[in-house]
N, C-alpha and C positions, 0 to 999 in steps of 0.2 A: 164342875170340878170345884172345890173346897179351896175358897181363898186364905185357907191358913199355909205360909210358906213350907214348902216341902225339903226344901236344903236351905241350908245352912253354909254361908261363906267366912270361915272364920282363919283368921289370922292369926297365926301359932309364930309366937317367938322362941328365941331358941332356951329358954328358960323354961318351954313346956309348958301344959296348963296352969303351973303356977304364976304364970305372969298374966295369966288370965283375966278380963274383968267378968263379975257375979252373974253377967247376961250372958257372954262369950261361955264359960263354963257348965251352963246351965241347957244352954243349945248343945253343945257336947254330951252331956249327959242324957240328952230326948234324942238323940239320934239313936237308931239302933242299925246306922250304916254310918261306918267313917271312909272315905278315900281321901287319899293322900299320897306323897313321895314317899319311899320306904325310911327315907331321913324324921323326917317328920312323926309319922306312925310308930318310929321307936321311943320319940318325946312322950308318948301319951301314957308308958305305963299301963297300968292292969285296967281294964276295959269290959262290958260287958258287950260290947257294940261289935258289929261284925265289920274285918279291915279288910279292906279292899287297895291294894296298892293302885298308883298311878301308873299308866304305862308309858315307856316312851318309843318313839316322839310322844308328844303332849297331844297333839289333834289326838291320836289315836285316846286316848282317857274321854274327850268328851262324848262321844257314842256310848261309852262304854256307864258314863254318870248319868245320858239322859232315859238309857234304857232301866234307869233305879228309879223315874219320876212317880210322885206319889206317896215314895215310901220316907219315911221320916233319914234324912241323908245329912251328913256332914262333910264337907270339904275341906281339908286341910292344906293353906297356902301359907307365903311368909309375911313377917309382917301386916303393912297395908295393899289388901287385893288388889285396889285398884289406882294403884303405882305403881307402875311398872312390872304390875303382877299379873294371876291367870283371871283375875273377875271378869275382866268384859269380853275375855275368849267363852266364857259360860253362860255369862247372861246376856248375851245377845242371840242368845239359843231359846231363851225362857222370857213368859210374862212376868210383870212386873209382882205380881200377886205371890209367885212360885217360891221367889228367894228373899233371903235377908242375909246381912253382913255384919259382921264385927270384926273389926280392922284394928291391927294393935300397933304399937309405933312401927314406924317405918324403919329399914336399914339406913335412907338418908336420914333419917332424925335423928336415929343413935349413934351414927357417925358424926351427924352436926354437934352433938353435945360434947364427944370425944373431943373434937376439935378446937370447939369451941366458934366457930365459922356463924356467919347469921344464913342459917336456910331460904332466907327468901333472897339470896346475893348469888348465891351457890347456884351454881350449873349442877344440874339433876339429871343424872341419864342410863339407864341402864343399856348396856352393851355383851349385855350375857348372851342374847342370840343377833347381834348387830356385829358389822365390821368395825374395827378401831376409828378408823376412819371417820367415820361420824362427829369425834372430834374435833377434827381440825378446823371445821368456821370457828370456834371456843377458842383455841389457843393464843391465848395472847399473854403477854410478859403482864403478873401482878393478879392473873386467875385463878379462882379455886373452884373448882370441882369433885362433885362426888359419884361414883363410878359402881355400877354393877358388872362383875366379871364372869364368867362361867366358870374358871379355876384358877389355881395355883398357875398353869402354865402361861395361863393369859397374861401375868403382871409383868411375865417377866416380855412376852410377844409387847404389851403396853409400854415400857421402857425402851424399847429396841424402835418403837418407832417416835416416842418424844426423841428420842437422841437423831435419830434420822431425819426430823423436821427441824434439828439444832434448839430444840427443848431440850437439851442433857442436864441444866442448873437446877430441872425440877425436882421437889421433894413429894413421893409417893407416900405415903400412909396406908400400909398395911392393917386391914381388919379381917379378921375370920372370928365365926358364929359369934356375933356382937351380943352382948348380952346374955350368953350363956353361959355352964361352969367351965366351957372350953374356949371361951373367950381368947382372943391375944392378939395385940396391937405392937406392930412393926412398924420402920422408917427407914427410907432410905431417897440417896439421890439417882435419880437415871442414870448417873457414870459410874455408876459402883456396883458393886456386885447384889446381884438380888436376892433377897433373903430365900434360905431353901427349905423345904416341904411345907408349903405354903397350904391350907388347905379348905376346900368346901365348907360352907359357904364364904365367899369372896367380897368384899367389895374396899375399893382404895379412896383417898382422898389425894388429889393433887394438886400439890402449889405449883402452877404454871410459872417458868423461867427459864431466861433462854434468849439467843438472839434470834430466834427463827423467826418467817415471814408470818404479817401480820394481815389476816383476808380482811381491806375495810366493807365498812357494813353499805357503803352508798352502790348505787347502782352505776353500773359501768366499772365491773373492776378490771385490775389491769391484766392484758390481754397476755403476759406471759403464767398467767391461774391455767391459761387450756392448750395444750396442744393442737398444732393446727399445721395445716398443707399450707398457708396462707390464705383458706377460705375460711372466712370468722368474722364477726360483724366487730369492727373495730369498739374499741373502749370509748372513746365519747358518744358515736351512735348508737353505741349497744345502750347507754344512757337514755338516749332519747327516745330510742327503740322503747325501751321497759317503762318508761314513762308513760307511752303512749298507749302502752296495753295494762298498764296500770294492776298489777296483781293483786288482789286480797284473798281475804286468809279461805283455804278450801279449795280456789279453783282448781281448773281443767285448762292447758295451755294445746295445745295445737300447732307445732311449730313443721313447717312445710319447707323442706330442704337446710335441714340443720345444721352442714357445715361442721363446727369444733365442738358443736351446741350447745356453747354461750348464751345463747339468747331462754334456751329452757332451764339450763344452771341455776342461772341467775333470779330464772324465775320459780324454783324451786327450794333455793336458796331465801326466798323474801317470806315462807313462812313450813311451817314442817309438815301440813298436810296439804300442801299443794302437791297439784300431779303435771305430766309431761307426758305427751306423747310425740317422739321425732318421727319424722317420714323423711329418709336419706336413701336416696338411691345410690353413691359410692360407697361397695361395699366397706374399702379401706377406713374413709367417712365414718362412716355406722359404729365399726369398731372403734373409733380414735373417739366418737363419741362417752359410749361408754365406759374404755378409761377414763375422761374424764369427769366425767358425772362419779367413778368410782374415788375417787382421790378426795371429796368431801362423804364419802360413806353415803350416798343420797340413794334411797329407793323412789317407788312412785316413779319411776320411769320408763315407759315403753320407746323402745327403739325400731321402728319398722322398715326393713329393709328395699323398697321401691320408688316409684314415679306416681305421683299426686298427677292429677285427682284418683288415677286407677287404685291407688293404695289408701285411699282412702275410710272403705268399704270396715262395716265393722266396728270401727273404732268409738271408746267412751266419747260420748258430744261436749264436746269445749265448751269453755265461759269465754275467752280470748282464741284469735289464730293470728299466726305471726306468719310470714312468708318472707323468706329470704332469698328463695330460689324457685327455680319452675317458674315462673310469673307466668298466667299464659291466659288468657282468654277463656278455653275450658275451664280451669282451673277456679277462676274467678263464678265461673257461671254456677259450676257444681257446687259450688260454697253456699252461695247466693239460693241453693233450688233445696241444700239439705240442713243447712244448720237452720237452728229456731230463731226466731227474733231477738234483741236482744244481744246478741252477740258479737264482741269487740272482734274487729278482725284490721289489722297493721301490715300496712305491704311495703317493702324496700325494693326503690329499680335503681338501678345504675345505666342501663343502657338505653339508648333515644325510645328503641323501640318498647321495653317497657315503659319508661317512662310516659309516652303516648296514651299507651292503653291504662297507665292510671289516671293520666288526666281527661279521658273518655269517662272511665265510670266515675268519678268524683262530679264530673259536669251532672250525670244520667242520677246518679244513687246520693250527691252529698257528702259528709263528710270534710276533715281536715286535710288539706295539701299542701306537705312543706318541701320546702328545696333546702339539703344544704350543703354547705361546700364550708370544708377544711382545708387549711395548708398549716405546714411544719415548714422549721425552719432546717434548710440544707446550705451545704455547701456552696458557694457557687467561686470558683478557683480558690481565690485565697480570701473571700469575704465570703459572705452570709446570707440567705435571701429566704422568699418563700417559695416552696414545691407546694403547689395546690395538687388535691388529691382530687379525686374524678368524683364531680358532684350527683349527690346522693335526693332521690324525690319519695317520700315517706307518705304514702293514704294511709288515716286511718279512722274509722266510720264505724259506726253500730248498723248491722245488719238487720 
């Protein structure tokens, strides 16, 4: 196959080829196949190139562009591809030899200049196929953010929930087709009425303000972030917990009887391409999980409905396993006999009898053995004293 690239990834502003640079135009002009949005493909004017609209959904178009390989092809996306756009949905289909890109400013770059905001300060995020939710770790009084939307309806769903999180003091900035002759910049605050026919292409800018609650960034956050039956590993051992399994950026967690799961939240929460997989055997559990994992917008989360080690089977291989529950002798053994070397694995007992069977295999395997024990301060008639809480013995060992 001929290492001359066969498509062409070019980034079309809403100004059309004319906003083009001599390379970008030029690869436009040697295609004798364009596909694109039907949006887009109207930008182009008189053509002698054959158009191919995009289909949606969007998967459904990449079958449809690789079955053009070879022939001299142009793709038509916004902006910069590969921000927040379709490039690495296509080339990670294709050798490196196949494609080339020409990337034209970005929508956050021409929103940052509207604004005047310094782009590397700005929260970057497209939310055009995301929940709102996603969000909310970012909220905080004195924020600015710059936002992909999917439409008009969105900004207004996007105010309805800053007001709901008691963000209602923020000022939204309204952009549709930035840089085009249809250009137009609106403003407004979450408690006011939202501007109407608001239209495709979207994207806002928000001044975060507001009294609403503020997620800090340390680990061990506070335990009213999760709903819970009062199974949830408490906010200072949830600390010490995540400490000890130590998250960095990518991994794969493993959390074994998840409870509120807090423990995989938090550990999903500590970078954006970490993953989760919970193993909860109470149904109710499972569920009260996943709203909570939903209420930061988090994907990368598998929730598996059963009893460890049986539910096991299957599942992507962890970098970390957390264990909160089930503690069992099997449990331990099956860990021990499938995961790889190398692998962090953190166990919490509260009762004699786990507690036992971790200080067996800590003696047998190595590893760190902590005890700890909390008290809070209660009541005690009309003074003050300490309630110790029922002390906690933590393994946690590289496999």
């Amino acid at each position: 196959m001929s290492d001359t690239p066969w498509l062409s990834i070019i980034g079309l502003g809403e100004d059309g080829p004319e906003g083009l640079s001599a390379a970008s135009r030029k690869a436009l002009l040697d295609a004798e196949i364009i596909m694109g949005p039907p949006r887009h493909l109207q930008l182009l004017g008189s053509t002698d190139a054959s158009l191919v609209e995009w289909p949606v959904p969007f998967a459904d178009g990449i079958e449809k562009l690789l079955a053009l390989r070879g022939q001299p092809v142009a793709m038509l996306a916004s902006g910069d591809p590969f921000w927040f756009g379709a490039g690495t949905s296509v080339t990670r289909h294709l050798q490196d030899h196949e494609w080339q890109a020409f990337p034209s400013p970005s929508t956050f770059s021409l929103a940052a200049s509207k604004l005047g905001w310094a782009l590397q300060e700005t929260i970057c995020i497209g939310l055009h196929a995301a929940p709102l939710k996603k969000l909310r770790p970012h909220l905080a009084e004195g924020f600015q953010a710059i936002v992909l939307l999917r439409d008009g309806n969105a900004v207004e769903e996007l105010a309805s929930y800053l007001s709901e999180e008691m963000f209602s003091e923020s000022r939204i900035h309204v952009f549709e087709a930035l840089g085009g002759a249809n250009e137009r910049i609106r403003e407004f605050l979450t408690k006011e009425t939202v501007p109407e026919n608001i239209s495709h292409p979207v994207c806002v800018g928000i001044d975060v303000r507001g009294a609403g609650k503020i997620l800090p960034l340390a680990s061990g956050k506070p335990d009213d972030w999760f709903e819970n039956d009062g199974q949830i590993t408490k906010r200072p051992v949830r600390a010490l917990t995540l400490s000890a399994l130590a998250p960095r950026a990518g991994e794969h967690l493993l959390d074994v009887g998840g409870g509120s799961g807090s423990i995989s939240i938090e550990w999903l929460l500590a970078h954006p391409k970490n993953k989760a997989t919970i193993v909860e055997a109470n149904s109710e559990r499972a569920a009260r999980i996943k709203t909570n994992a939903a209420r930061f917008g988090l994907g990368n989360l598998t929730v598996i409905e059963g009893k460890a080690p049986g539910a096991l089977s299957n599942i992507l291989t962890p970098d970390a396993i957390f264990i909160g529950g089930g503690l069992s002798e099997a449990l331990l053994q099956s860990l021990v006999e499938k995961m790889p070397a190398g692998t962090r694995l953190v166990a919490n007992a509260v009762t004699l009898e786990s507690e036992a069977l971790l200080v067996q295999w800590q003696s047998n395997r190595g590893g760190d053995l902590l005890r700890i024990e909390l008290s809070n301060i209660a009541r005690i008639g009309g003074k003050r004293g300490w309630k110790a809480a029922y002390p906690l013995v933590q393994w946690s060992v590289i496999l």
